[in-house]
C-alpha positions in Angstrom: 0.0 0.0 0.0 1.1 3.6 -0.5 0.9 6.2 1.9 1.7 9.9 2.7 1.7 11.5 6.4 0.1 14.3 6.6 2.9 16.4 7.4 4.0 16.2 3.8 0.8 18.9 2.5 -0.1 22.5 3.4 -3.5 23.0 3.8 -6.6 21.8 6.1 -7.2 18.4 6.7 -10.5 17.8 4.2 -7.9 19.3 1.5 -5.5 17.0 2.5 -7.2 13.8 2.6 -8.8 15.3 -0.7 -5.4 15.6 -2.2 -4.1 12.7 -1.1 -7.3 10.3 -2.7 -6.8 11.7 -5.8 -3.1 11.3 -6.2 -4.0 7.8 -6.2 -2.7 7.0 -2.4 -4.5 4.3 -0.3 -3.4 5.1 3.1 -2.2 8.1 5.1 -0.7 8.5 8.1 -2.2 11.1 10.9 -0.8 13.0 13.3 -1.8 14.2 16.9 -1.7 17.9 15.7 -4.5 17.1 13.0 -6.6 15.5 15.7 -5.9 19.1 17.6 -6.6 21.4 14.7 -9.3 19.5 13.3 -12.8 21.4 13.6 -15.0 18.3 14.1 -15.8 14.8 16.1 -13.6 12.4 15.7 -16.5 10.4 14.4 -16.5 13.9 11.9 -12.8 12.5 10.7 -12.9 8.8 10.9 -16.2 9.8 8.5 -14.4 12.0 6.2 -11.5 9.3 5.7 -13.9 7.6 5.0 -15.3 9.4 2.2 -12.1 9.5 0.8 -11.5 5.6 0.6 -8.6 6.3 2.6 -7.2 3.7 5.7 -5.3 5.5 8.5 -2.6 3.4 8.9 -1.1 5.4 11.8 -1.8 8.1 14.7 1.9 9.5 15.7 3.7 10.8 17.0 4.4 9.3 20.7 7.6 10.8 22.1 10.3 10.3 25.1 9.3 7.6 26.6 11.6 4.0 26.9 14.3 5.3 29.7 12.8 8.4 30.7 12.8 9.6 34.1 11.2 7.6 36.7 8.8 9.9 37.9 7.2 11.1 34.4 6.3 6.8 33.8 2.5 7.3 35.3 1.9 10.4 33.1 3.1 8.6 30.0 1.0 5.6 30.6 -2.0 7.7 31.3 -1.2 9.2 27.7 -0.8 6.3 26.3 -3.9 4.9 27.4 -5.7 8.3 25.8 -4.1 7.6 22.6 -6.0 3.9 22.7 -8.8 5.6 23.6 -8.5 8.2 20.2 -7.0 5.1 18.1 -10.4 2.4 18.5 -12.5 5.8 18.0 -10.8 6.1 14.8 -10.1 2.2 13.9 -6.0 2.4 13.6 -4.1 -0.3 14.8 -0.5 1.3 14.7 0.8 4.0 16.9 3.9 5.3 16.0 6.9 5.9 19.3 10.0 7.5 18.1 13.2 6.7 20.1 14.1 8.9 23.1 15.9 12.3 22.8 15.9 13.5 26.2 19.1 14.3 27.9 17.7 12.7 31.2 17.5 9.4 29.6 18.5 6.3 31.2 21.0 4.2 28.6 20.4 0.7 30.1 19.2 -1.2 27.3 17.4 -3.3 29.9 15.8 -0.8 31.4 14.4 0.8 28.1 13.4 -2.9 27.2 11.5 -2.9 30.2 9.2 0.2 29.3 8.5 -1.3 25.7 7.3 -4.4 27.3 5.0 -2.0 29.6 3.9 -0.6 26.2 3.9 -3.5 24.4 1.5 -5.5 27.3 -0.8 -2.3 27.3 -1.3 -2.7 23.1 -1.6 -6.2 23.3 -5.1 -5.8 25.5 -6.6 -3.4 23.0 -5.3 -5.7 19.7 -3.4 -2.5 19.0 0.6 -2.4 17.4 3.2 -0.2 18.8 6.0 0.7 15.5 9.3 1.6 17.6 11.0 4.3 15.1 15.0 5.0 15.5 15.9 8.6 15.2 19.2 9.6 14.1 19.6 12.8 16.9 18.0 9.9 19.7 20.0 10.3 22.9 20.9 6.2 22.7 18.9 4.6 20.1 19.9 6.7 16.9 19.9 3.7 14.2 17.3 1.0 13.0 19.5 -1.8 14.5 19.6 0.1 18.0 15.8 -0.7 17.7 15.6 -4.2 16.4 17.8 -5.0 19.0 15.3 -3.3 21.9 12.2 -4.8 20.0 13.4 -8.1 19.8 14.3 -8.3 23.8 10.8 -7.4 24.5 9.6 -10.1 21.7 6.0 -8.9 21.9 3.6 -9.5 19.0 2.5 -5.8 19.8 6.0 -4.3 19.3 7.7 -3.7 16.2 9.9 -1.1 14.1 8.9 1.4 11.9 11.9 2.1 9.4 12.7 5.3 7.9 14.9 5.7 5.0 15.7 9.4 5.9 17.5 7.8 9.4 19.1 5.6 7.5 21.0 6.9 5.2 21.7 10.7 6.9 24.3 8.5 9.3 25.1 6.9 6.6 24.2 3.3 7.8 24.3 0.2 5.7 21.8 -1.7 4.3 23.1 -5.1 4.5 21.4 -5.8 8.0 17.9 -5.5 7.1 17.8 -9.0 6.1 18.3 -9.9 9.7 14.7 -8.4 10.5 11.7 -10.4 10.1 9.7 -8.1 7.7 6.5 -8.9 9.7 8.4 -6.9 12.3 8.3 -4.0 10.3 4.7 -2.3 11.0 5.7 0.2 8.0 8.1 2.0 6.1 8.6 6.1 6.0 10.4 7.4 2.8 11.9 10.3 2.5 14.8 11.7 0.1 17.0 14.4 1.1 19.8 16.9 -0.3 22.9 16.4 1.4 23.8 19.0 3.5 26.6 20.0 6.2 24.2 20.3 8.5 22.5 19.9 12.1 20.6 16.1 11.7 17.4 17.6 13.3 17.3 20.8 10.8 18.3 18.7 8.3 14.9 16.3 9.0 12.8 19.1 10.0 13.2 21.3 6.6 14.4 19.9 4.3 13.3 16.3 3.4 11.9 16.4 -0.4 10.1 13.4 -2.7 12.2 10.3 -3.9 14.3 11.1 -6.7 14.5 14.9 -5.8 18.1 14.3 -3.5 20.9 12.7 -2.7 19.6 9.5 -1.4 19.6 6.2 -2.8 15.8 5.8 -2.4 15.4 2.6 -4.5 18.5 0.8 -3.1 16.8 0.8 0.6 13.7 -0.2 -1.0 15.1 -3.4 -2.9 16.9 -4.6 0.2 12.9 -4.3 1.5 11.7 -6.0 -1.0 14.5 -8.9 -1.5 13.6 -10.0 1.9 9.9 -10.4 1.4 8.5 -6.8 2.8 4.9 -6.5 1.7 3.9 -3.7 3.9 2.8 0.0 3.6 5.7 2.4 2.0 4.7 6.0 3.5 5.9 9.5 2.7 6.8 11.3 5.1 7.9 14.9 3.9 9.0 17.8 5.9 9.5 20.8 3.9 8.6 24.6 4.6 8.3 25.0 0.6 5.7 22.0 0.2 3.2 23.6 2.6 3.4 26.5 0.6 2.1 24.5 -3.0 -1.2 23.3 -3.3 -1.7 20.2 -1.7 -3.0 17.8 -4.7 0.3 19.2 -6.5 2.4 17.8 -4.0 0.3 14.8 -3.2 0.2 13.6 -7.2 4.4 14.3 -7.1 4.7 12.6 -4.1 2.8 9.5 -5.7 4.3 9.4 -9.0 7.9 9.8 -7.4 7.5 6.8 -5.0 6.1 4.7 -7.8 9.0 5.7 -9.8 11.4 4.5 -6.6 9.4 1.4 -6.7 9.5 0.2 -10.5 13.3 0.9 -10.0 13.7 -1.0 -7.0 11.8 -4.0 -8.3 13.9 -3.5 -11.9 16.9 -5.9 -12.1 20.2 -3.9 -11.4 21.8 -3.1 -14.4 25.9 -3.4 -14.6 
């Protein structure tokens, strides 16, 4: 399936959702600041969605939370738990949790473990899925690996990894180990092509992530070592650029489609020597 966050389109949500159906996408993923700006029931949204033939295949973001502070664990539950509550309003399964990057944060890999399983055992009761996201400015989990590794101590049904090509390849990580992750681990993928830039990691992800095809990255490469190891899930722009917002949304949305179909065909093209 093929996807676009919401973060990826100027505009209100109905033009969004509008833009996004007719660019030809299936899914898109939602964020809590829709949910916030959005002048309507959530019955209102899951409704318009709806009209749109769209699926939500994700609410995110949920933030600092494996190996934070002691004392702030009760008020993360208790937002968790709200986030459930929005999610089976809404029919999505997958929340999205991006790594920690808190500099109070605990780097016991145990510990951290610990708090997914918490997570993981709080899904599990409301048949939801938790997608565990690396972030390359995280304070201890930075790379998709870093998050395998945590997912697969808590080896929950409930817990898996989102991967984002944008994390990968700004550090500069290899490829090769995604064949050591069971795809049905991978909840869904984010893609995201960039210029490369001597800059700040967080800027850099924050302003200037464009469509595949349009930087630096070697969008297709990422997605044929998906593919090659059996990955059937959703492929999801996720796009965040000030100039973007600025163009109207079905613009974007129909050259955010044709560019990741275009990544596609070449990923699943033989390579050519």
């Amino acid at each position: 399936m093929k996807s676009i966050a919401t973060v990826s389109l100027g505009g209100e949500l109905q033009e969004k959702f509008q833009a996004i159906s007719l660019a030809g996408f299936e899914g898109v993923e939602l964020t809590l600041t829709d949910l916030e700006n959005f002048d309507g029931t959530l019955k209102e949204l899951k409704a318009l969605a709806d009209d749109y033939n769209l699926k939500i295949i994700a609410l995110q973001p949920l933030r600092d939370y494996e190996g934070c502070s002691r004392s702030h664990l009760q008020h993360k539950h208790d937002q968790l738990e709200k986030i459930f509550d929005t999610m089976g309003e809404l029919n999505i399964q997958t929340t999205l949790l991006c790594s920690n990057v808190a500099d109070l944060t605990v780097s016991s890999e145990d510990l951290m473990a610990e708090d997914l399983q918490v997570l993981a055992d709080l899904a599990a009761k409301r048949n939801l899925l938790i997608g565990y996201e690396a972030l390359s400015w995280g304070s201890h989990i930075k790379t998709y690996m870093d998050a395998w590794r945590l997912v697969k101590m808590v080896d929950s049904p409930s817990l898996g990894i989102v991967l984002d090509t944008f994390h990968t390849f700004c550090l500069e990580d290899s490829l090769e180990h995604i064949n050591l992750i069971p795809m049905e681990k991978v909840f869904f993928t984010q893609i995201a092509d960039a210029p490369k830039l001597p800059i700040d990691v967080k800027r850099w992800s924050r302003e200037f992530r464009c469509f595949p095809g349009y930087g630096d990255f070697d969008v297709p490469s990422f997605l044929r070592a998906l593919f090659d190891n059996g990955y059937k899930g959703v492929l999801s722009l996720e796009i965040f650029n000030n100039f973007y917002a600025t163009v109207p949304p079905l613009h974007i949305a129909s050259l955010g489609f044709s560019s990741l179909s275009e990544s596609i065909l070449q990923a699943r093209s033989p390579i050519k020597l």
